[in-house]
C-alpha positions as CSV (number, residue, x, y, z in Angstrom):
1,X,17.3,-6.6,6.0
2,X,15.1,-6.3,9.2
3,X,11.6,-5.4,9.6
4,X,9.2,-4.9,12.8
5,X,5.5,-5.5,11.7
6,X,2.8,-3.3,13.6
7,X,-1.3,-4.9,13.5
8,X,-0.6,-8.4,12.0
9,X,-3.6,-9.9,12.0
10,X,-3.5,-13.1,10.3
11,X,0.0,-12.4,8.4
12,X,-0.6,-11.4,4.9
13,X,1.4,-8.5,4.7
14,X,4.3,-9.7,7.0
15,X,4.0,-13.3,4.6
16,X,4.8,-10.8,1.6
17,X,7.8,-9.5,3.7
18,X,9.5,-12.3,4.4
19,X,9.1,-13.7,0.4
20,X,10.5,-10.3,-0.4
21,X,13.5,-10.7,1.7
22,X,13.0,-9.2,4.9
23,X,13.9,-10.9,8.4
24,X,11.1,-10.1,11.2
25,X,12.9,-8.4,14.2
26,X,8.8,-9.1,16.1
27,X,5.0,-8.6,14.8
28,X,2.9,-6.8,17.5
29,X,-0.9,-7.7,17.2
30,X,-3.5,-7.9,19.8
31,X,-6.0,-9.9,18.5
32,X,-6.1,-13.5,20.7
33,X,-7.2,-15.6,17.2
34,X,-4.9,-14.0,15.2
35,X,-1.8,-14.5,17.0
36,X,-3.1,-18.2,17.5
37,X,-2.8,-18.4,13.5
38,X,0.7,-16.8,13.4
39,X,1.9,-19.2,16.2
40,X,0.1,-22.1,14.1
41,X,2.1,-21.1,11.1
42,X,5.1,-19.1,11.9
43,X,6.4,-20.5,15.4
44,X,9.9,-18.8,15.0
45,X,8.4,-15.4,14.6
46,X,8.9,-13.4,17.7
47,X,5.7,-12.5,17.8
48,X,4.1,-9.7,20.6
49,X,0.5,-10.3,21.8
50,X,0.0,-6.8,23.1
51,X,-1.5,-3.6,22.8
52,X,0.9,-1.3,20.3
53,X,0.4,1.3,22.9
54,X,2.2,-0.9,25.3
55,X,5.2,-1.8,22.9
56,X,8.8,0.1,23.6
57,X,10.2,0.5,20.0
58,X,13.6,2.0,21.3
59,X,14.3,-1.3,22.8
60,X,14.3,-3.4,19.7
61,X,17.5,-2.0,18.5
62,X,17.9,-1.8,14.8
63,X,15.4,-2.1,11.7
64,X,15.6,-1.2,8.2
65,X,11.7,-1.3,7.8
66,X,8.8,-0.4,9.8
67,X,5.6,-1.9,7.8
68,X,1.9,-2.4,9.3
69,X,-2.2,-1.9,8.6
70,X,-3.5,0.3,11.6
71,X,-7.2,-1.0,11.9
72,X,-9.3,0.8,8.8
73,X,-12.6,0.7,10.6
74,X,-12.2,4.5,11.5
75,X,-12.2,5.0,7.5
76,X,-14.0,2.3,6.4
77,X,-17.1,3.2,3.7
78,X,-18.7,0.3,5.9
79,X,-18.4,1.5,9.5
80,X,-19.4,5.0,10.8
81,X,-16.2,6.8,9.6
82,X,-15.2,8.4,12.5
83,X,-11.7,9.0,11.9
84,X,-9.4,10.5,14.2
85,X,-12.5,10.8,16.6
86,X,-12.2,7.0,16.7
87,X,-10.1,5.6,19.5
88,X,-9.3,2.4,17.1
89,X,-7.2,5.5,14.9
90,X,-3.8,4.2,15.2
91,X,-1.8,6.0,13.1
92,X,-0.4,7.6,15.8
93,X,1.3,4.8,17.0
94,X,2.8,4.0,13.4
95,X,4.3,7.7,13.9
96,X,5.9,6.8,16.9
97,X,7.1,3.7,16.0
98,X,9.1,5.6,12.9
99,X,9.9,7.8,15.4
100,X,11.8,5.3,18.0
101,X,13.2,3.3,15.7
102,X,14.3,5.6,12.8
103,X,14.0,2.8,9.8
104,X,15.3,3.8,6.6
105,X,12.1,3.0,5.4
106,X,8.4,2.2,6.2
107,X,5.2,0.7,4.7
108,X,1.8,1.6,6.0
109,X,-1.6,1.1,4.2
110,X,-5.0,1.4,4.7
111,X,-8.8,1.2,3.4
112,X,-9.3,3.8,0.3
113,X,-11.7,5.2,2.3
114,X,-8.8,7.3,3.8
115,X,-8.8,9.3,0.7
116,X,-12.5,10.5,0.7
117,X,-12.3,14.1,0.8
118,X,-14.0,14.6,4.1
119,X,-10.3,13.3,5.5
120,X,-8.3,15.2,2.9
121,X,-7.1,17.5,5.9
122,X,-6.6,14.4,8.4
123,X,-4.7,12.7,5.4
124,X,-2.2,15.4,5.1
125,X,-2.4,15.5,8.7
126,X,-0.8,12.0,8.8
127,X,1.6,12.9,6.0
128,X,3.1,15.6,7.8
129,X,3.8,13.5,11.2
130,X,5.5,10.9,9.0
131,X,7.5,13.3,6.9
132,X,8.8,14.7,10.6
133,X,8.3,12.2,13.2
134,X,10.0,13.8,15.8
135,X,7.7,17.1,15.8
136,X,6.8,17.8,18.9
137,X,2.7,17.4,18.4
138,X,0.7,18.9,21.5
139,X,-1.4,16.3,23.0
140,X,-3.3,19.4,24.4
141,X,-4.4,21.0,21.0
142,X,-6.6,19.6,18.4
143,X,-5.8,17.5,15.5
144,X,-6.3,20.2,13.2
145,X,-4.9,23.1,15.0
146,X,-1.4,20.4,15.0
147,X,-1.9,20.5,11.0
148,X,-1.4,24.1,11.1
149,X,1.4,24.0,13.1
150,X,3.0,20.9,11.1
151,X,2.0,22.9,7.9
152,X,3.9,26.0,9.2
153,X,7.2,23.8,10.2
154,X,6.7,22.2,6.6
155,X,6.8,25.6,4.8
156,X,9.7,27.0,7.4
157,X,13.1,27.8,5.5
158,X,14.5,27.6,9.4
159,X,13.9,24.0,10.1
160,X,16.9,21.7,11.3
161,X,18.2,19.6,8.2
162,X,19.7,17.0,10.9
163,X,16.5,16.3,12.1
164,X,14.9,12.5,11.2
165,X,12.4,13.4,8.5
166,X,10.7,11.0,5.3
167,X,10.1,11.5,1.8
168,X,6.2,10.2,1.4
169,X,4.3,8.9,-0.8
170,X,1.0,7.9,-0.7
171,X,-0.4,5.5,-3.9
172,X,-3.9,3.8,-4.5
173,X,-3.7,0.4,-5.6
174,X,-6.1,-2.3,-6.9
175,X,-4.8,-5.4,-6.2
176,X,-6.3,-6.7,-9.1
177,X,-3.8,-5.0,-11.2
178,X,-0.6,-7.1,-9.5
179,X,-2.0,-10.2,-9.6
180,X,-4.2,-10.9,-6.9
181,X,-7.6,-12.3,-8.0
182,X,-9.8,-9.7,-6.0
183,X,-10.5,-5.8,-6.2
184,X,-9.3,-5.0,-3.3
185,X,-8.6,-1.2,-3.6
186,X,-5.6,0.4,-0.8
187,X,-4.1,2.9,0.3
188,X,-0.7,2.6,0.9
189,X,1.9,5.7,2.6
190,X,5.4,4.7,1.9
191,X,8.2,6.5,3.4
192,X,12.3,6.9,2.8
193,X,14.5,8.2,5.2
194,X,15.4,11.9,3.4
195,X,19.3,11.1,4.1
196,X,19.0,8.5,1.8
197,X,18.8,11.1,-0.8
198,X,16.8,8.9,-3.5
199,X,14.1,8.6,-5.1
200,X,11.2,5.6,-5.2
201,X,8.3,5.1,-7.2
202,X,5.4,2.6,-6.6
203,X,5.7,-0.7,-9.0
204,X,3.7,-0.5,-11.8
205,X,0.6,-2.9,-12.4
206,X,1.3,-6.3,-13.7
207,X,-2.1,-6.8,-14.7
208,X,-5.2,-5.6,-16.9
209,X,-8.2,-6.2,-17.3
210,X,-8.6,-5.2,-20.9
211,X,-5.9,-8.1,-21.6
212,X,-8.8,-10.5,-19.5
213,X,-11.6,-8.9,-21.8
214,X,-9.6,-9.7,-24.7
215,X,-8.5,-13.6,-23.5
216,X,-12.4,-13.4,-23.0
217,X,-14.6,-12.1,-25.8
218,X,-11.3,-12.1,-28.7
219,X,-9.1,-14.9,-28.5
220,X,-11.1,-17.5,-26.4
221,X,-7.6,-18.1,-24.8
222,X,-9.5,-17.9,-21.4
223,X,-12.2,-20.5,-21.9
224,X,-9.8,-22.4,-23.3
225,X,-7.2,-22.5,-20.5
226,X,-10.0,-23.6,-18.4
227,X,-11.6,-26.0,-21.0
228,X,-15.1,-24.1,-21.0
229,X,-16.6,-23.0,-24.0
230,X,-16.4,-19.4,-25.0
231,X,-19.0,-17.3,-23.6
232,X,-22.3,-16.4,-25.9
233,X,-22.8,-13.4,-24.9
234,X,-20.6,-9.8,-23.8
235,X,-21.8,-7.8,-21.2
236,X,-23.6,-4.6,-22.8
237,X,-21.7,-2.3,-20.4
238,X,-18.6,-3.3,-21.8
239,X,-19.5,-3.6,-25.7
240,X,-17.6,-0.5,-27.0
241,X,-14.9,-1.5,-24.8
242,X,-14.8,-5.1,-26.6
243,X,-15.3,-3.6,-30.1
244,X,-12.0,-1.4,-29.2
245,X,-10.1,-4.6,-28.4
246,X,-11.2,-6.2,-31.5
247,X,-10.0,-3.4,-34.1
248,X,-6.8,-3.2,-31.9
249,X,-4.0,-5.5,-32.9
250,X,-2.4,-7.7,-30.5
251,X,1.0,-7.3,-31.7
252,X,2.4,-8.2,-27.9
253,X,1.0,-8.2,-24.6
254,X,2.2,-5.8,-22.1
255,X,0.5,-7.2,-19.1
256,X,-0.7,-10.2,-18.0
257,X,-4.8,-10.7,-17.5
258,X,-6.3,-10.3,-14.0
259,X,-6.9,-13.5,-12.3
260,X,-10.4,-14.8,-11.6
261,X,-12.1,-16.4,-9.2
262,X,-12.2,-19.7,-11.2
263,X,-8.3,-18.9,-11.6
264,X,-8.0,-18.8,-7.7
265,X,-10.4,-22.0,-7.0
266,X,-8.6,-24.3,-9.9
267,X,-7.9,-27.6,-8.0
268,X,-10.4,-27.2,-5.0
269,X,-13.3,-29.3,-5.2
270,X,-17.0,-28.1,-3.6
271,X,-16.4,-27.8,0.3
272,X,-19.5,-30.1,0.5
273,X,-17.3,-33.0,-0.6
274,X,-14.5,-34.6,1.8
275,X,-11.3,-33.2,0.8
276,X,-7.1,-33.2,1.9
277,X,-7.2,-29.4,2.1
278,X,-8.1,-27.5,5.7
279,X,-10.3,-24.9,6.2
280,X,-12.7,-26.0,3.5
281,X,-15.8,-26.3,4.7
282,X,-19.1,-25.4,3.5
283,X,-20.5,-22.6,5.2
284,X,-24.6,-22.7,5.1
285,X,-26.7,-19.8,5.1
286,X,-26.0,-18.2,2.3
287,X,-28.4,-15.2,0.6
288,X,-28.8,-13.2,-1.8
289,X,-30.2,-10.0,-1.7
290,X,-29.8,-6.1,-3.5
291,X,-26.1,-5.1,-3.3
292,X,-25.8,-8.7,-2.1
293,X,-25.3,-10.7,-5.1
294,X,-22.1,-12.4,-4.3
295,X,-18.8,-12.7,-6.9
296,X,-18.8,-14.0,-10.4
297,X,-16.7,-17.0,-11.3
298,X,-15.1,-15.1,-14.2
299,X,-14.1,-12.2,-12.9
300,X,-11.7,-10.8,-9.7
301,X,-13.6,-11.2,-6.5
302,X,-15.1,-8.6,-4.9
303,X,-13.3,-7.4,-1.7
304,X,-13.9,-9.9,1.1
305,X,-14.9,-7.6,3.8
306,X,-14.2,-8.7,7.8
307,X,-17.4,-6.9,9.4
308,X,-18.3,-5.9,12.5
309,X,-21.1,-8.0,13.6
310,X,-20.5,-11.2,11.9
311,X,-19.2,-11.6,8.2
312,X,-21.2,-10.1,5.7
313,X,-22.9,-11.6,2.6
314,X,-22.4,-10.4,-0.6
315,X,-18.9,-9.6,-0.5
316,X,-17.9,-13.2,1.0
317,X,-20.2,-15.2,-1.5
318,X,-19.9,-16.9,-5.0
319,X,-22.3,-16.5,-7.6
320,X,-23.0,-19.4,-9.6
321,X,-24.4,-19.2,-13.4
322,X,-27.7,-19.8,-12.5
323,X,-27.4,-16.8,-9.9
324,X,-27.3,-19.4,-6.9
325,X,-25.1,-18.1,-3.9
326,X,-23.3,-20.0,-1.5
327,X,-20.2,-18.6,1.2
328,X,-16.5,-19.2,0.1
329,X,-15.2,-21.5,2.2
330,X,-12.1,-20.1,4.4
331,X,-9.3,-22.0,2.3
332,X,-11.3,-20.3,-0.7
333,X,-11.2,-17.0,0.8
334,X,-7.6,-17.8,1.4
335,X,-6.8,-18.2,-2.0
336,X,-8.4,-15.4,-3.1
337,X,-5.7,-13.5,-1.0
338,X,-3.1,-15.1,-2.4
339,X,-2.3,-17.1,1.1
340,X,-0.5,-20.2,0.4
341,X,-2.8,-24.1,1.0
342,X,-0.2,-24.7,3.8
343,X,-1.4,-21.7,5.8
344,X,-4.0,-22.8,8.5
345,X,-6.4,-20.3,10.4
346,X,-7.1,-20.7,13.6
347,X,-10.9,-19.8,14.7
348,X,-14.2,-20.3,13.8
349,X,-15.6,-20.2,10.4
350,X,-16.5,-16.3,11.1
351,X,-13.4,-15.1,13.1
352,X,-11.3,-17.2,10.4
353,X,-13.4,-14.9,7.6
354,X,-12.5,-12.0,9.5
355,X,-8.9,-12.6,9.8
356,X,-8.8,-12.9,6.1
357,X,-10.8,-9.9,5.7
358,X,-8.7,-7.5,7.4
359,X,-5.5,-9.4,5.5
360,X,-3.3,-7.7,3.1
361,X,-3.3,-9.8,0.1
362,X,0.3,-11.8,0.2
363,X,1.3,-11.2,-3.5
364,X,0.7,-7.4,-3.2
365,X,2.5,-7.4,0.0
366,X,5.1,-9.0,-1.5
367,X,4.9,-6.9,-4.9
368,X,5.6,-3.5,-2.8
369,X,8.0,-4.7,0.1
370,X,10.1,-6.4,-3.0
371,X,10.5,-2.7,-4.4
372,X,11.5,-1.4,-1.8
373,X,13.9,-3.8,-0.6
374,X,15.5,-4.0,-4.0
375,X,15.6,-0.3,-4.0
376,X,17.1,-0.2,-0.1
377,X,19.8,-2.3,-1.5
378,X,20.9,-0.5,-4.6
379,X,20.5,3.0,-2.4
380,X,23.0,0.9,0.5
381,X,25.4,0.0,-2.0
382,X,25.9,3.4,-3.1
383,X,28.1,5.2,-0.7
384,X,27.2,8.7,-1.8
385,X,23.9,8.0,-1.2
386,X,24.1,6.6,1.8
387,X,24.3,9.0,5.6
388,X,23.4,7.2,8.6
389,X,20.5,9.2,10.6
390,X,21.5,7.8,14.1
């Protein structure tokens, strides 16, 4: 199956892609370092170092999905949330790109800062436009005044039924919870062409963290996997959770444990020492400071964040027992989003942090594009279900 990929930046999410099966048709992203670590990596990607705004979809001929992270800093909890006031808003462009090139399906996602309720309307805004791509919104009118129109075509019983339209659905995830060893909370809108006439759901998590409490503070199993002795003490927060576990019988696990960042880091050595792997260098300047504290080696990472001005600390730091800080190291980082060693980043220390900090983790990517392409295939295989929109 084909894909285009919209906002690549360093190539998580179109990495999870191509493990899931699909072929890249081109990647569009702007950014100069960026597309210097996709070329780095991926030279037989056709990839586009341009402006979206710029890109003719109708001339790519035919894709089966249209997938891509319009930049999140007009949602972001970090930046000044802005939203659809903020020219970097380019869910637009995502709508006309479904709209050009009519894919039976498409992946976008986002910061979970989309789904504070001061956007609720500009949320459903966006939901609308990709349920019917091809409404005519008025460039003239504002934003909200084409939400009442879109709500009014949504509730018509007159609309055309040949007209291109989506079933959408929009889902939270914590990467944490498939595998990745970060909490990285997204958005993600997921769309199937309506002549399709099926039905998708989002994978369910793979992961737990009560299954990590109980490797932890019941069995041991943890410490033992990583030859450590069990820890003396459970965090008071999570006592009555930890007393539940240990009255519970394990009689068989249903999910695996989240990963940790001592999980991700198993093999690397300190970035002070000389090492075979790239992009694992020690970083100095670390500190810490409230709200700053950095990530604990037993637990999922915190979200590495990209920044605006520079990388920022606490987010991109490890915490040490004795509550020492230091930066991850970009091969680190690059672990912690699930990036394979092989992948190089092209950049300076801070550019590469930012590439990985706007990066879909690889194994969620991978996670959600395999569902749908499995579910693409059974839906393509069944003639009844099947009508071509074009």
């Amino acid at each position: 199956m084909k894909s285009i990929e919209l906002f690549s930046g360093a190539g998580g999410l179109a990495l999870g892609l191509e493990a899931a099966g699909f072929e890249h048709v081109a990647l569009v992203e702007r950014n100069r370092d960026a597309c210097a670590t996709l070329r780095l990596n991926r030279p037989q990607w056709n990839l586009l170092e341009s402006d979206v705004r710029e890109i003719q979809f109708g001339e790519m001929g035919h894709v089966d999905l249209v997938a891509g992270g319009p930049p999140c800093q007009p949602f972001s909890i970090g930046g000044k949330a802005r939203g659809y006031d903020d020219t970097r808003d380019m869910f637009p462009q995502a709508v006309r790109a479904v709209k050009e090139l009519r894919p039976k399906a498409f992946m976008f996602e986002n910061v979970r800062g989309l789904l504070r309720q001061s956007f609720s309307n500009y949320v459903e805004f966006i939901r609308l436009q990709l349920t019917y791509p091809e409404f005519p919104v008025s460039q003239n009118l504002p934003w909200d005044v084409n939400l009442q129109r879109l709500q009014k075509h949504h509730s018509s019983k007159t609309r055309l039924t040949d007209s291109l339209t989506y079933q959408v659905y929009i889902h939270l995830a914590d990467a944490a919870d498939f595998g990745v060893p970060q909490r990285r909370h997204r958005v993600f809108f997921i769309g199937l062409r309506s002549d399709l006439n099926t039905e998708w759901f989002f994978p369910s998590p793979t992961h737990s963290q009560d299954e990590l409490l109980r490797q932890k503070f019941v069995t041991g199993e943890y410490w033992k996997q990583h030859g450590l002795p069990p820890a003396r003490d459970t965090p008071s927060r999570l006592n009555s959770r930890i007393l539940r576990l240990q009255s519970e019988p394990a009689l068989f696990k249903i999910r695996d444990r989240w990963n940790t960042v001592r999980d991700a880091l198993k093999g690397l050595p300190h970035p002070n020492q000389n090492t075979k792997f790239q992009n694992h260098a020690l970083q100095p300047g670390a500190k810490s400071y409230p709200g700053h504290t950095g990530s604990a080696w037993d637990e999922p990472a915190k979200a590495l964040k990209a920044g605006n001005h520079g990388v920022p600390g606490g987010e991109n730091m490890l915490r040490d027992d004795n509550d020492q800080v230091r930066y991850f190291s970009v091969r680190e980082s690059a672990r912690i989003q699930t990036f394979p060693d092989s992948y190089i980043f092209s950049g300076s220390w801070t550019e590469s942090m930012r590439q990985l900090g706007n990066a879909v983790p690889v194994r969620l990517a991978q996670t959600v594009a395999a569902s749908i392409h499995s579910h693409l295939n059974k839906t393509h295989e069944n003639p009844a279900n099947f009508q071509s929109a074009l």
